[in-house]
Chimera marker file (.cmm) of the C-alpha trace (Angstrom):
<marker_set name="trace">
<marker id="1" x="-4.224" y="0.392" z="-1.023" r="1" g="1" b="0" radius="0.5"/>
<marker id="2" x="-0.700" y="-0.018" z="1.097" r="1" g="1" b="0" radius="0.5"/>
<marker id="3" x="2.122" y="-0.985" z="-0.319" r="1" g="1" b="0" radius="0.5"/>
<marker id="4" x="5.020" y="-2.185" z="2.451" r="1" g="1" b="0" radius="0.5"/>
<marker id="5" x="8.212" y="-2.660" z="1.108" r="1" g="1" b="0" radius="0.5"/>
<marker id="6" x="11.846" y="-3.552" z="3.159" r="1" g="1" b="0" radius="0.5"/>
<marker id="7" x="14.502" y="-1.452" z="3.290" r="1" g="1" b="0" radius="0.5"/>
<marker id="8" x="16.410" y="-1.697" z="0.074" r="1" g="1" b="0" radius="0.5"/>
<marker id="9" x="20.139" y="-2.542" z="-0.738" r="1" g="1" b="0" radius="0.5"/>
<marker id="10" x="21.859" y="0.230" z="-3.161" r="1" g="1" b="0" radius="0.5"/>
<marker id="11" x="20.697" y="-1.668" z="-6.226" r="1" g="1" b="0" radius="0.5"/>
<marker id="12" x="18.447" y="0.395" z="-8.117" r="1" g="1" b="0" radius="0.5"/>
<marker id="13" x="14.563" y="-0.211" z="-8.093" r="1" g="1" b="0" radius="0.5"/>
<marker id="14" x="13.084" y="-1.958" z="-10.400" r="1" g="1" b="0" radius="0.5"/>
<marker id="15" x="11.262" y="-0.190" z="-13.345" r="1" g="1" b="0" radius="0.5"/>
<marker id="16" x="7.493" y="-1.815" z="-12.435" r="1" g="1" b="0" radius="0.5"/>
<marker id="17" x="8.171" y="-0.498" z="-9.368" r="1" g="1" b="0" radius="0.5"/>
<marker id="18" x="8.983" y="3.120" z="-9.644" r="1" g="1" b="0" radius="0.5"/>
<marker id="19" x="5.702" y="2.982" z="-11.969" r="1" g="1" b="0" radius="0.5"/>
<marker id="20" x="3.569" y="1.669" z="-9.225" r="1" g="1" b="0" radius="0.5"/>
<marker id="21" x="5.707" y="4.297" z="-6.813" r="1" g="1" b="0" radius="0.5"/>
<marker id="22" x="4.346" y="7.217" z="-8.954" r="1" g="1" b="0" radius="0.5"/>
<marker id="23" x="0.304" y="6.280" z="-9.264" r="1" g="1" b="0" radius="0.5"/>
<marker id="24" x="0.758" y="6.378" z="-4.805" r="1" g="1" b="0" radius="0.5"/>
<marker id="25" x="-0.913" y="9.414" z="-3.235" r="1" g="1" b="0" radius="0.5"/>
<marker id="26" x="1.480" y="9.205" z="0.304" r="1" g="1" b="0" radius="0.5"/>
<marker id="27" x="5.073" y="7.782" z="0.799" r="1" g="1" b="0" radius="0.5"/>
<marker id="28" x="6.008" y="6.632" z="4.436" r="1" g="1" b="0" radius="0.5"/>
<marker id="29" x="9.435" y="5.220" z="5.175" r="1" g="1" b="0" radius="0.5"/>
<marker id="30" x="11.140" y="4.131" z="8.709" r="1" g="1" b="0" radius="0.5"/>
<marker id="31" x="12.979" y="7.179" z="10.002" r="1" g="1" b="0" radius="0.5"/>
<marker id="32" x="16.144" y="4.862" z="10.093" r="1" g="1" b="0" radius="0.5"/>
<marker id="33" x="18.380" y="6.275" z="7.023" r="1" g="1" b="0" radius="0.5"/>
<marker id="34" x="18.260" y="3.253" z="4.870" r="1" g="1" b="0" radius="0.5"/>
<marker id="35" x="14.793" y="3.451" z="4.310" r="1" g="1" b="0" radius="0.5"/>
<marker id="36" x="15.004" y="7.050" z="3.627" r="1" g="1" b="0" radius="0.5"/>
<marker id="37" x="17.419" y="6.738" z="1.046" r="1" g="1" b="0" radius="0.5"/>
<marker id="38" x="15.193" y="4.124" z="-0.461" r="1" g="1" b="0" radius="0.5"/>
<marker id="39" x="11.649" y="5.741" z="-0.509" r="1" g="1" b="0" radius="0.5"/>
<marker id="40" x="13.572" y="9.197" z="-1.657" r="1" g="1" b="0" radius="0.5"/>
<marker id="41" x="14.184" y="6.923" z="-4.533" r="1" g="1" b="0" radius="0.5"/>
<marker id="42" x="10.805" y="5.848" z="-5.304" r="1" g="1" b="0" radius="0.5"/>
<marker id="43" x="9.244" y="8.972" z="-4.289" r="1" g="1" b="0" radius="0.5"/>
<marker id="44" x="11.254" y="11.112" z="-7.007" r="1" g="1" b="0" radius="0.5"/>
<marker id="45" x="10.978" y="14.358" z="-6.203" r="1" g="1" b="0" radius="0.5"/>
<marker id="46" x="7.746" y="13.957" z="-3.972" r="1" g="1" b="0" radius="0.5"/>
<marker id="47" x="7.952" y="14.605" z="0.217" r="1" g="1" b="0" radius="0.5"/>
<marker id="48" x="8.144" y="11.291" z="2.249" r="1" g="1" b="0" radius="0.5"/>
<marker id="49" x="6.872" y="11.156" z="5.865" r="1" g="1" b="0" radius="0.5"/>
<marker id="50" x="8.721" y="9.636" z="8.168" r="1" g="1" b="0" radius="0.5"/>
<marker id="51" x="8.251" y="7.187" z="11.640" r="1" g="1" b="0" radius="0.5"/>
<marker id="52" x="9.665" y="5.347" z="14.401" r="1" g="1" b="0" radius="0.5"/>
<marker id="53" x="6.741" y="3.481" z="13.985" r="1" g="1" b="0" radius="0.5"/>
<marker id="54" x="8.251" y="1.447" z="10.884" r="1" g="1" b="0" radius="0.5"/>
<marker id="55" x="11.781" y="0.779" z="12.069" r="1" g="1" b="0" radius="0.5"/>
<marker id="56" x="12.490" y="-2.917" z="11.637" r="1" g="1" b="0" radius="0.5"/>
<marker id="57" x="12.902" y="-5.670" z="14.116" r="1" g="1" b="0" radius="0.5"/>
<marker id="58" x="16.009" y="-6.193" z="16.365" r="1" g="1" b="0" radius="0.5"/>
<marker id="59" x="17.066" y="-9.697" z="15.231" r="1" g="1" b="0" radius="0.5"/>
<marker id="60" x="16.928" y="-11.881" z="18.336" r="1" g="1" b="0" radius="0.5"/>
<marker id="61" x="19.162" y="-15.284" z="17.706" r="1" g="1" b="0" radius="0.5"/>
<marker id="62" x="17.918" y="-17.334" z="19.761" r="1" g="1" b="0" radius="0.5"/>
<marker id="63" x="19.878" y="-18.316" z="22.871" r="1" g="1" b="0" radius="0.5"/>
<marker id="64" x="19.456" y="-22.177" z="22.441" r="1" g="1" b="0" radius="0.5"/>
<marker id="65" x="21.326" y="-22.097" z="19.494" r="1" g="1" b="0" radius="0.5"/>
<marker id="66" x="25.258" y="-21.336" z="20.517" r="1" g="1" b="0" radius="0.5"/>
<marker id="67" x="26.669" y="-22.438" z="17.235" r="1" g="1" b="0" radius="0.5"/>
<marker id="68" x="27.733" y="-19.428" z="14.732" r="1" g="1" b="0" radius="0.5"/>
<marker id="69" x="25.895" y="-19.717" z="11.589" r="1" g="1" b="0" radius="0.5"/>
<marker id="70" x="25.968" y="-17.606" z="8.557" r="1" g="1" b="0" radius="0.5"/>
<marker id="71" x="23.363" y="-15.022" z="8.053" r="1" g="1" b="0" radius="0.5"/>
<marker id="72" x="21.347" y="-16.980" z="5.745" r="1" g="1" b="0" radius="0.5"/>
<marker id="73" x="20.527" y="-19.448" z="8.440" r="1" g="1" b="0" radius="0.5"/>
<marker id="74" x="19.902" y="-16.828" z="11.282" r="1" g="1" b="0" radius="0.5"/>
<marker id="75" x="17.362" y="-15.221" z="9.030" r="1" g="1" b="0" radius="0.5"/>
<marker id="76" x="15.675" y="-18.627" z="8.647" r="1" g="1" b="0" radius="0.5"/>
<marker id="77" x="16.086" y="-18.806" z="12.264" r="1" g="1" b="0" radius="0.5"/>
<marker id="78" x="14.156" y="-15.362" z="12.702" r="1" g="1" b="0" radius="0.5"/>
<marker id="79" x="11.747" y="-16.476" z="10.191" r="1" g="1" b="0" radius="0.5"/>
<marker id="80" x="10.418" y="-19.534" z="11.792" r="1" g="1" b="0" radius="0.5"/>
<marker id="81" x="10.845" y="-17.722" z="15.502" r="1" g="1" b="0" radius="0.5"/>
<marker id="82" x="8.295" y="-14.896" z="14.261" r="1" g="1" b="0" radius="0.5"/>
<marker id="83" x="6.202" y="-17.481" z="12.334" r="1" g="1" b="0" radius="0.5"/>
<marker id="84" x="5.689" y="-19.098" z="15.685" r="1" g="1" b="0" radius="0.5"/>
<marker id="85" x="4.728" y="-16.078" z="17.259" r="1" g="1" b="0" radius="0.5"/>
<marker id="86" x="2.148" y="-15.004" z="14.738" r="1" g="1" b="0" radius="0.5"/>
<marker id="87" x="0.553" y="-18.696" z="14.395" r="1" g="1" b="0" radius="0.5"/>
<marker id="88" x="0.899" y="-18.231" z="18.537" r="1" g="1" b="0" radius="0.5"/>
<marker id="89" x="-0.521" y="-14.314" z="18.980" r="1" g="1" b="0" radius="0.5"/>
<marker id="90" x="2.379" y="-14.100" z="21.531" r="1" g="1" b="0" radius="0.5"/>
<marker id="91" x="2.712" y="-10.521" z="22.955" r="1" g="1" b="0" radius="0.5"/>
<marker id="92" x="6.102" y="-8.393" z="22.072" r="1" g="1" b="0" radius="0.5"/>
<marker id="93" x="7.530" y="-4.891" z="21.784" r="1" g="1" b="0" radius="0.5"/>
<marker id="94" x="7.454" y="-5.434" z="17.889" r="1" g="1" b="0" radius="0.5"/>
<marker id="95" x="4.522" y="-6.854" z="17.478" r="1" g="1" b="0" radius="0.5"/>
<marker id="96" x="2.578" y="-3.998" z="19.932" r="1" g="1" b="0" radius="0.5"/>
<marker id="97" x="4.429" y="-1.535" z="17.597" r="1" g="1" b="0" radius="0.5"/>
<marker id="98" x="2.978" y="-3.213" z="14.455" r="1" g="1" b="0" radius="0.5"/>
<marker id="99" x="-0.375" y="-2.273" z="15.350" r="1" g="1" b="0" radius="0.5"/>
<marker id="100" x="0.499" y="1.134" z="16.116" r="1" g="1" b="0" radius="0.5"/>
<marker id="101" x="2.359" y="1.610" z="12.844" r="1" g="1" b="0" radius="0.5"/>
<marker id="102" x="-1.065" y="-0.401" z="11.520" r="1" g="1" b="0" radius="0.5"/>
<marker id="103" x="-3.207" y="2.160" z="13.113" r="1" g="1" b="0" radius="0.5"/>
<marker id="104" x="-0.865" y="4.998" z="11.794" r="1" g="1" b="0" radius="0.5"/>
<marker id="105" x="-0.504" y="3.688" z="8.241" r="1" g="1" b="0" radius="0.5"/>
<marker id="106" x="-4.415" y="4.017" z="7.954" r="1" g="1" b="0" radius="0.5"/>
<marker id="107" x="-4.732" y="7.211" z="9.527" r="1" g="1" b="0" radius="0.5"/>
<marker id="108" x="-2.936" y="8.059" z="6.787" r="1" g="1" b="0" radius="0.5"/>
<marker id="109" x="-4.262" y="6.172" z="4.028" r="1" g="1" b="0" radius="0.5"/>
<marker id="110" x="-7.852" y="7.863" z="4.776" r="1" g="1" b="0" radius="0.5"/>
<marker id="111" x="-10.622" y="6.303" z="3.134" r="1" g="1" b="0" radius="0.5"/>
<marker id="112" x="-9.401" y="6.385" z="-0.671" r="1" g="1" b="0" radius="0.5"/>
<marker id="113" x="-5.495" y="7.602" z="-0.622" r="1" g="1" b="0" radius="0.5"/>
<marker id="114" x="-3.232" y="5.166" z="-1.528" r="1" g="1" b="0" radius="0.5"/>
<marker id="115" x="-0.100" y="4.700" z="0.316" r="1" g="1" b="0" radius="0.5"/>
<marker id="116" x="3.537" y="3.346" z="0.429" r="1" g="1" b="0" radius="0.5"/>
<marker id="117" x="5.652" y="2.539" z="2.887" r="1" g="1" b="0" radius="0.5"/>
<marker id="118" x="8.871" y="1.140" z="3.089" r="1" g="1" b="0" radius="0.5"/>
<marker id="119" x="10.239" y="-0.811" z="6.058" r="1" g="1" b="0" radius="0.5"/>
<marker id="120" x="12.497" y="-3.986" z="6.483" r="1" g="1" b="0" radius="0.5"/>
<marker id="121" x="10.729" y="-6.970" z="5.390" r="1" g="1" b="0" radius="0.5"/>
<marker id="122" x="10.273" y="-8.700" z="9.174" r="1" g="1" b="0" radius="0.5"/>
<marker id="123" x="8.677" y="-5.852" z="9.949" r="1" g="1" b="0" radius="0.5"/>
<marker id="124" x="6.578" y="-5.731" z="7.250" r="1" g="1" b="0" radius="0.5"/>
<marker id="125" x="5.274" y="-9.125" z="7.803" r="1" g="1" b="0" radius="0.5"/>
<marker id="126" x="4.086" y="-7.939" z="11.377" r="1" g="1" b="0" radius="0.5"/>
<marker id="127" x="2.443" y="-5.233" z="10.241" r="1" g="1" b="0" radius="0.5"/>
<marker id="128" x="0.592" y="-6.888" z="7.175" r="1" g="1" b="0" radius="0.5"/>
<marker id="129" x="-0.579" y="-9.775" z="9.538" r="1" g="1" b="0" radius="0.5"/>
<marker id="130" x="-2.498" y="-6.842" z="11.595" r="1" g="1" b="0" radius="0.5"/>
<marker id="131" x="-3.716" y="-4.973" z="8.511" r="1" g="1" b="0" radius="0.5"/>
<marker id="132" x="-5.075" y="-8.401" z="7.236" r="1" g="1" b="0" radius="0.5"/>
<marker id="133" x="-6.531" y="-9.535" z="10.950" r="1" g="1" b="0" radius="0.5"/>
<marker id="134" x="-8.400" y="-6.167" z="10.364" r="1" g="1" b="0" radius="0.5"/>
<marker id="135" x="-10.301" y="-6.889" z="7.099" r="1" g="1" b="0" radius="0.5"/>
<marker id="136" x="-7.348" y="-5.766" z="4.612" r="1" g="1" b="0" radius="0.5"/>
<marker id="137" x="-6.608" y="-8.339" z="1.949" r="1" g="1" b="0" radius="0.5"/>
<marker id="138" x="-3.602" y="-8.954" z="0.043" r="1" g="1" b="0" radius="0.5"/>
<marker id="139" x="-3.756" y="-7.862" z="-3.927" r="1" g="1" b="0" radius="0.5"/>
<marker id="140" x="-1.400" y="-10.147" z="-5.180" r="1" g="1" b="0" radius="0.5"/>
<marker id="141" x="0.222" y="-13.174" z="-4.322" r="1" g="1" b="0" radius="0.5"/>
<marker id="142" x="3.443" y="-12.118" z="-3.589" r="1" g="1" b="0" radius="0.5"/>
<marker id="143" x="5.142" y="-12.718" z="-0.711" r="1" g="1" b="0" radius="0.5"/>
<marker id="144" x="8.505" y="-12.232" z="-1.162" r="1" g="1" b="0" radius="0.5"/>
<marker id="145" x="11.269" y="-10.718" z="1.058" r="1" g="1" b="0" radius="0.5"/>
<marker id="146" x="13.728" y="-9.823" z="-1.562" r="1" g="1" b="0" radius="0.5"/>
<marker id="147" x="15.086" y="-6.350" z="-1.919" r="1" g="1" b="0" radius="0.5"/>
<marker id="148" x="12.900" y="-4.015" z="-3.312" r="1" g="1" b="0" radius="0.5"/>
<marker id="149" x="9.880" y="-6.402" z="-3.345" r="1" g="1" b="0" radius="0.5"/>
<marker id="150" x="6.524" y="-5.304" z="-2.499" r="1" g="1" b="0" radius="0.5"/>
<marker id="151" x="3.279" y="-6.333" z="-1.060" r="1" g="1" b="0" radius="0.5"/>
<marker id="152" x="0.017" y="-4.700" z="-2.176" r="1" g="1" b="0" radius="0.5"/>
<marker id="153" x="-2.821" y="-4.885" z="0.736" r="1" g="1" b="0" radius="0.5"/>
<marker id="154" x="-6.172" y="-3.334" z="-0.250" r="1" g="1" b="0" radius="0.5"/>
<marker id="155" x="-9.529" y="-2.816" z="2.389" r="1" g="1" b="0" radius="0.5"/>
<marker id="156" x="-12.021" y="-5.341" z="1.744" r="1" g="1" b="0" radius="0.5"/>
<link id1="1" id2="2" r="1" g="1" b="0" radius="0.2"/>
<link id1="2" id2="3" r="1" g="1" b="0" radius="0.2"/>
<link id1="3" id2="4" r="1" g="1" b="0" radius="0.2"/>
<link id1="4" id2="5" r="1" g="1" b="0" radius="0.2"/>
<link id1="5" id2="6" r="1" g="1" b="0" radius="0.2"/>
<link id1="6" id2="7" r="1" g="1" b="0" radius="0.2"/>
<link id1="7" id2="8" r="1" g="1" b="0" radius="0.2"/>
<link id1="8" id2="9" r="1" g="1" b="0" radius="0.2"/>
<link id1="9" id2="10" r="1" g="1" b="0" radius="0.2"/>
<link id1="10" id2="11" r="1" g="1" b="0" radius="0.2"/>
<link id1="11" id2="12" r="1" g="1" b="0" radius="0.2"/>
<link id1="12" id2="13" r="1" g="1" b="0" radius="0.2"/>
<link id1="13" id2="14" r="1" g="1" b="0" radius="0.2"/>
<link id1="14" id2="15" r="1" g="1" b="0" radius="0.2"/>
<link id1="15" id2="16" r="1" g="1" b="0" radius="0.2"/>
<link id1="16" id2="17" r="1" g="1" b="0" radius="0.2"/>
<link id1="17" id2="18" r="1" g="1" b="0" radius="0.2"/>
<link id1="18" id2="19" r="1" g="1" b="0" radius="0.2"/>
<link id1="19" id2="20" r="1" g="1" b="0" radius="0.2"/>
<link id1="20" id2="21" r="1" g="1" b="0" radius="0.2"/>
<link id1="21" id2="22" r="1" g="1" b="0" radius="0.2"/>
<link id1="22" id2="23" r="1" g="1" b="0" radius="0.2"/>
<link id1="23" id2="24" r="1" g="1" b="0" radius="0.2"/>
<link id1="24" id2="25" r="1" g="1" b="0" radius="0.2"/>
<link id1="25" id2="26" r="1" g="1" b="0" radius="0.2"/>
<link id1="26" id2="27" r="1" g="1" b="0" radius="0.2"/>
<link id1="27" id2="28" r="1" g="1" b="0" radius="0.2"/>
<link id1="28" id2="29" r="1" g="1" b="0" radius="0.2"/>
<link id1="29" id2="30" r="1" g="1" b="0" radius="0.2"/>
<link id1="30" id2="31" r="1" g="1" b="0" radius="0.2"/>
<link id1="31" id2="32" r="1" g="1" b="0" radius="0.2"/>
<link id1="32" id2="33" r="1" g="1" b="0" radius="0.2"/>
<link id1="33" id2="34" r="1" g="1" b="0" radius="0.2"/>
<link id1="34" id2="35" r="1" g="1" b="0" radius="0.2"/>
<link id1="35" id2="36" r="1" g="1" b="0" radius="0.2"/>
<link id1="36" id2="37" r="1" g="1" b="0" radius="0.2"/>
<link id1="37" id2="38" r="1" g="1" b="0" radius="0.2"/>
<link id1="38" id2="39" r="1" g="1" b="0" radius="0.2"/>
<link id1="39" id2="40" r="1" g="1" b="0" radius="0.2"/>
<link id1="40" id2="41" r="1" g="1" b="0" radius="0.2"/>
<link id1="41" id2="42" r="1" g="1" b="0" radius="0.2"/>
<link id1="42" id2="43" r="1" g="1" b="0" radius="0.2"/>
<link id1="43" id2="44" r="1" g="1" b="0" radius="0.2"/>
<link id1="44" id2="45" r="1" g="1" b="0" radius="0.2"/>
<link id1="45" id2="46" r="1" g="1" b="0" radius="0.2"/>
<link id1="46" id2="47" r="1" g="1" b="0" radius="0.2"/>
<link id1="47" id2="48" r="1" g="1" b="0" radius="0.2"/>
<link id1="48" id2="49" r="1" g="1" b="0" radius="0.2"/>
<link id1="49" id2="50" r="1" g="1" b="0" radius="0.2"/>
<link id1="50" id2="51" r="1" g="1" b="0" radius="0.2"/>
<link id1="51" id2="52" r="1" g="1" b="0" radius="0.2"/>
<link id1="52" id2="53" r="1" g="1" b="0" radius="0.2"/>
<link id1="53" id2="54" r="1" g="1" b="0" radius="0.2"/>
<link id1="54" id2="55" r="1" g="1" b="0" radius="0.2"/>
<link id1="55" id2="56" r="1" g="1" b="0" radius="0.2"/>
<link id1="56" id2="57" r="1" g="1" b="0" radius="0.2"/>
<link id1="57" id2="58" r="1" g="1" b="0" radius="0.2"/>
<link id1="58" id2="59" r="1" g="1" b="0" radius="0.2"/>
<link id1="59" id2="60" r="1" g="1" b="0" radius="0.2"/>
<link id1="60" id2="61" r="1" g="1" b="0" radius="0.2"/>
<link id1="61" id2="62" r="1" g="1" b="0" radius="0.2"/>
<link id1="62" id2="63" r="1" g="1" b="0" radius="0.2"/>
<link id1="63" id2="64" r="1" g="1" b="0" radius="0.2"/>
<link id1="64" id2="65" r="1" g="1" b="0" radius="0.2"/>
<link id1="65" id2="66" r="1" g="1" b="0" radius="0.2"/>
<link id1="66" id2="67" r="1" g="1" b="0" radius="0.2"/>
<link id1="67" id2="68" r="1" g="1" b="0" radius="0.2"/>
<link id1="68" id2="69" r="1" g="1" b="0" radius="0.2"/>
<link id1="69" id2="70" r="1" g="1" b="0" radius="0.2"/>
<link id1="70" id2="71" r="1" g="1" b="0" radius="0.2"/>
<link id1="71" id2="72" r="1" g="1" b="0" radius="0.2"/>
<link id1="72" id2="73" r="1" g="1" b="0" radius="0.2"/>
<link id1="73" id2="74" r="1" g="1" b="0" radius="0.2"/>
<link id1="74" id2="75" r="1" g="1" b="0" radius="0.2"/>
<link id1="75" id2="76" r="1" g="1" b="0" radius="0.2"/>
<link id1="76" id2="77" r="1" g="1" b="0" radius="0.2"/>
<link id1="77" id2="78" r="1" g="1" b="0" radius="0.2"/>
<link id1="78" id2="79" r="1" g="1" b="0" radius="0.2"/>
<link id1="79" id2="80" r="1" g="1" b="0" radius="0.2"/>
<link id1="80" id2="81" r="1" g="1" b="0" radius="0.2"/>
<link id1="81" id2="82" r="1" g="1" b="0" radius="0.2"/>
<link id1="82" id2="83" r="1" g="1" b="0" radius="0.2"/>
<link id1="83" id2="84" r="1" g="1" b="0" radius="0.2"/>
<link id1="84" id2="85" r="1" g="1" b="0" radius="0.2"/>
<link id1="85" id2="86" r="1" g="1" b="0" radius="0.2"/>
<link id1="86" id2="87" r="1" g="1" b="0" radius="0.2"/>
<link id1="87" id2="88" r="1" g="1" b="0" radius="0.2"/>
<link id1="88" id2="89" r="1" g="1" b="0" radius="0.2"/>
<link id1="89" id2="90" r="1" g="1" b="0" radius="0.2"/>
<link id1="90" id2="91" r="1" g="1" b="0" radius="0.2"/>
<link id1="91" id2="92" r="1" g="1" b="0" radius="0.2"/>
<link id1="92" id2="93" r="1" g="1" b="0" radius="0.2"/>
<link id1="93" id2="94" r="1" g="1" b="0" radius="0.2"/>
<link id1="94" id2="95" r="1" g="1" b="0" radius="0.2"/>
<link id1="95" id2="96" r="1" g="1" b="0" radius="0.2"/>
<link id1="96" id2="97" r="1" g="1" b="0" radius="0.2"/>
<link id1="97" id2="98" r="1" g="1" b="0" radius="0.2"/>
<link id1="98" id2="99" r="1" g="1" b="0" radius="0.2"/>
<link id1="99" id2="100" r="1" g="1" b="0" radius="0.2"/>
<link id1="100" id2="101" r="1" g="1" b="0" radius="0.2"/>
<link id1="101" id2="102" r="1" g="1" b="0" radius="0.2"/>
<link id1="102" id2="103" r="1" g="1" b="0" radius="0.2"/>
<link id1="103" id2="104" r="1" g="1" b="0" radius="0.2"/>
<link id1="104" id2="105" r="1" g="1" b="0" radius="0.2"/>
<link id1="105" id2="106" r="1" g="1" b="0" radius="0.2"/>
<link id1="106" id2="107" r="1" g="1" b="0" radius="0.2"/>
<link id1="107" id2="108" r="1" g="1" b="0" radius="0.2"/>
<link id1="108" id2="109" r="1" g="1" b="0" radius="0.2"/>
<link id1="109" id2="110" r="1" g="1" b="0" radius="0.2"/>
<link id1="110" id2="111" r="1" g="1" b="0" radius="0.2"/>
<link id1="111" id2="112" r="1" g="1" b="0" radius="0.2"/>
<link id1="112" id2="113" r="1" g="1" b="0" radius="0.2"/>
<link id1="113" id2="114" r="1" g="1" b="0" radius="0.2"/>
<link id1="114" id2="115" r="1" g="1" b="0" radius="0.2"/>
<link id1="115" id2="116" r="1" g="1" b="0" radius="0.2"/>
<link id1="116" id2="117" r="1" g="1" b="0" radius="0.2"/>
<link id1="117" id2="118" r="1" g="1" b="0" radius="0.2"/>
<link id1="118" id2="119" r="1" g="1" b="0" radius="0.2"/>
<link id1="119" id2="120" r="1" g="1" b="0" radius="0.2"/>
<link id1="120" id2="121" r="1" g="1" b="0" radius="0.2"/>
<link id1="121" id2="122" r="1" g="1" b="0" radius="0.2"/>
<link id1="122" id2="123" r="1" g="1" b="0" radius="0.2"/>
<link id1="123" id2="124" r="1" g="1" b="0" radius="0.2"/>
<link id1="124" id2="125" r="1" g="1" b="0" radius="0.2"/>
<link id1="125" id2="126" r="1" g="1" b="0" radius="0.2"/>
<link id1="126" id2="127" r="1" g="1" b="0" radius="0.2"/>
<link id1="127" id2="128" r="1" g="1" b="0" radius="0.2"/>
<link id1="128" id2="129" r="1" g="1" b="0" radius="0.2"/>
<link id1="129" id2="130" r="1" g="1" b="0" radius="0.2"/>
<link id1="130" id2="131" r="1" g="1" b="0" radius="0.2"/>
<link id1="131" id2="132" r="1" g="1" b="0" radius="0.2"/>
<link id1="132" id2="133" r="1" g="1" b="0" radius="0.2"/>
<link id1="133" id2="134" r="1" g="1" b="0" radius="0.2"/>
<link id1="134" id2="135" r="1" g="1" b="0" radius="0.2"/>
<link id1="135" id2="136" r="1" g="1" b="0" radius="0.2"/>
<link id1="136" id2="137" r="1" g="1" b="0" radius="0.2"/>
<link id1="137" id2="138" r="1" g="1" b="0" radius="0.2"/>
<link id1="138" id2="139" r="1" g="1" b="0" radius="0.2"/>
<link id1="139" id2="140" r="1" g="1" b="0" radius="0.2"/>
<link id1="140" id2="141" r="1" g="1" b="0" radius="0.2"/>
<link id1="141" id2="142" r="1" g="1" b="0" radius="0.2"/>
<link id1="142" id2="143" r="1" g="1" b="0" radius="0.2"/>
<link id1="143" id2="144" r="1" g="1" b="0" radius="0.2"/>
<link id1="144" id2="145" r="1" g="1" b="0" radius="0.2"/>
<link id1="145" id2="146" r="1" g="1" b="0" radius="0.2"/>
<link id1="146" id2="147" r="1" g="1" b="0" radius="0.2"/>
<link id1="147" id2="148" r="1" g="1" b="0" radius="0.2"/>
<link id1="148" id2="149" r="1" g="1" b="0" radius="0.2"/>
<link id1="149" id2="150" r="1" g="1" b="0" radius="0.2"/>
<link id1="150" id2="151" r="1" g="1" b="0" radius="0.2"/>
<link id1="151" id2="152" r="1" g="1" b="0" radius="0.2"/>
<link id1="152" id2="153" r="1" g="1" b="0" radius="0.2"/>
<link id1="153" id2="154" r="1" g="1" b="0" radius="0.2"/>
<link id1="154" id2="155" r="1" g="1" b="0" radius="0.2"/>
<link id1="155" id2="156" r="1" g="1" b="0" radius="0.2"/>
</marker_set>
């Protein structure tokens, strides 16, 4: 099972998930410090592997749009962009690096090992569409993209 989770602000992690933090066999994070910080907090104590791989997404505003918005509508703005590209299969730099940090994240995993790895939650969408285009299936139903939430994906 992988577990992706976004970079977190400095609140502190919620108690369900430093549980779910301790029953993981491997922690990954980005190698940006952020998400360092944050899986050194759910990996108490344990060593967390680190990789380019799971750095988050450049935010692109689009340049159609010239009016200055607050952040909650650019990240709407960045949400519908990359749900277009998904629905689309369009090729980018992020979305090539999603399926390496795919293809890393289950080299890692190996065939039983359970795994965690914390990344911004864009990025974490990319690389859960490829894990799920590959046979992986989600565990739960959440979806969400609030700090410290968490996606559980699971081989079929």
């Amino acid at each position: 099972m992988t577990t992706l989770l976004p970079r977190a602000s400095r609140r502190v992690p919620p108690p369900e998930l430093l549980r779910a933090a301790v029953n993981v066999d491997i922690i990954c994070a980005s190698d940006l410090p952020r998400a360092i910080a944050s899986a050194h907090r759910l990996a108490q104590g344990r060593e967390v592997i680190t990789s380019p791989l799971l750095r988050e997404i450049r935010l692109e505003p689009p340049r159609w749009i010239p009016l200055r918005l607050p952040i909650t509508a650019w990240d709407l703005v960045s949400h519908l962009q990359w749900s277009y590209r998904l629905r689309a299969r369009t090729q980018h730099e992020f979305v090539h690096r999603a399926h390496s940090a795919a293809d890393w994240l289950e080299q890692r995993a190996g065939a039983s090992n359970t795994i965690l790895a914390v990344t911004h939650a864009g990025f974490r969408r990319l690389v859960a569409a490829r894990l799920i285009a590959r046979g992986w299936r989600r565990s739960s139903d959440s979806a969400s993209y609030a700090h410290w939430s968490s996606w559980e994906l699971e081989r079929s």
